[in-house]
Each structure stands twice: as C-alpha cells, then as structure tokens.
C-alpha positions in Angstrom: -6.1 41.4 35.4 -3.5 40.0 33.1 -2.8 36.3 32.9 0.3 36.8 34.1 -0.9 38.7 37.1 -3.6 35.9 37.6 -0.7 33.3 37.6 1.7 35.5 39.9 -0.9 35.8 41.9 -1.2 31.7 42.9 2.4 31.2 42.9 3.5 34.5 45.4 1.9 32.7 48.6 4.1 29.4 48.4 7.0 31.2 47.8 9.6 30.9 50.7 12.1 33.8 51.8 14.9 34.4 48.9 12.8 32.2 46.6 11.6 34.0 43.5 8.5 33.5 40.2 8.8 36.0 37.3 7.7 35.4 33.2 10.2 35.6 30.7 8.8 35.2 27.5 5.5 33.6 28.4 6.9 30.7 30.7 7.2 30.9 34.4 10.3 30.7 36.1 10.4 29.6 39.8 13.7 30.0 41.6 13.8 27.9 44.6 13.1 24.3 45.6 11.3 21.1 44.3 8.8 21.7 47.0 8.0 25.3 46.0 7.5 24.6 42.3 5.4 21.2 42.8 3.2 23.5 45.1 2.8 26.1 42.7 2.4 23.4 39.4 -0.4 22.0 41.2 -2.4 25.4 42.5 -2.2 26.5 38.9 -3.5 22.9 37.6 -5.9 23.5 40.0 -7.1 26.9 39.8 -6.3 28.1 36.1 -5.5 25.8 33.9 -4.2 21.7 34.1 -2.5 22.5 30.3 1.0 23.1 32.0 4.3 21.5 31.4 7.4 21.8 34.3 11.1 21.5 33.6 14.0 21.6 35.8 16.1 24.3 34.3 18.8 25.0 37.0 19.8 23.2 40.3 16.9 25.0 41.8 15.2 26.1 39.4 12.2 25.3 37.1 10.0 26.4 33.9 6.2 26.3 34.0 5.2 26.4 30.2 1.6 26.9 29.7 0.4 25.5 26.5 
C-alpha cells in the first residue's frame, strides 16, 4: 500500500458528508471544516508520522504537508 493510500486511509473516516481529502503534489488537501482537518492532523500524528505541517488554504480548506 502506497503512502498515500496509508494516509487516505486515516483521514476517510472523519470525513463528514460533502467534505472531501485528495493529494496534489505530495500535500494533503482536506476540504471541509476546522474540526475535520484537526481530527485528521492528529490521527496522522498519531498513527504515521508526528513530522506534519497544517495550513489554512481556503475558507474551509487546509494543507497537510508531510515533511
């Protein structure tokens, strides 16, 4: 399984209807609220790596760089 399939994998579960994750160019985008993307920062701390950085790109929308 690719990382990106291991990371899609945590973040699809918190995801609320018409919210959306997807990769573009390595970073994680999470369409949807503050809540959703704090859940999924910390599962991803927690269960793949803690060397992530978020962003607020959007109004509800945020980047998940992994570095």
């Amino acid at each position: 399984m690719s990382f990106e399939a291991k990371v899609l994998e945590v973040a699809t579960p918190h995801l609320a209807v018409g919210e959306s994750a997807y990769f573009f160019n390595g970073t994680l985008f999470v369409d949807g609220v503050e809540r959703t993307s704090r859940k999924i920062f910390s599962d991803i701390m927690m269960k793949i790596t803690p060397m992530v950085k978020v962003s607020k790109t959007g109004p509800e929308e945020f980047a998940i760089d992994f570095v």
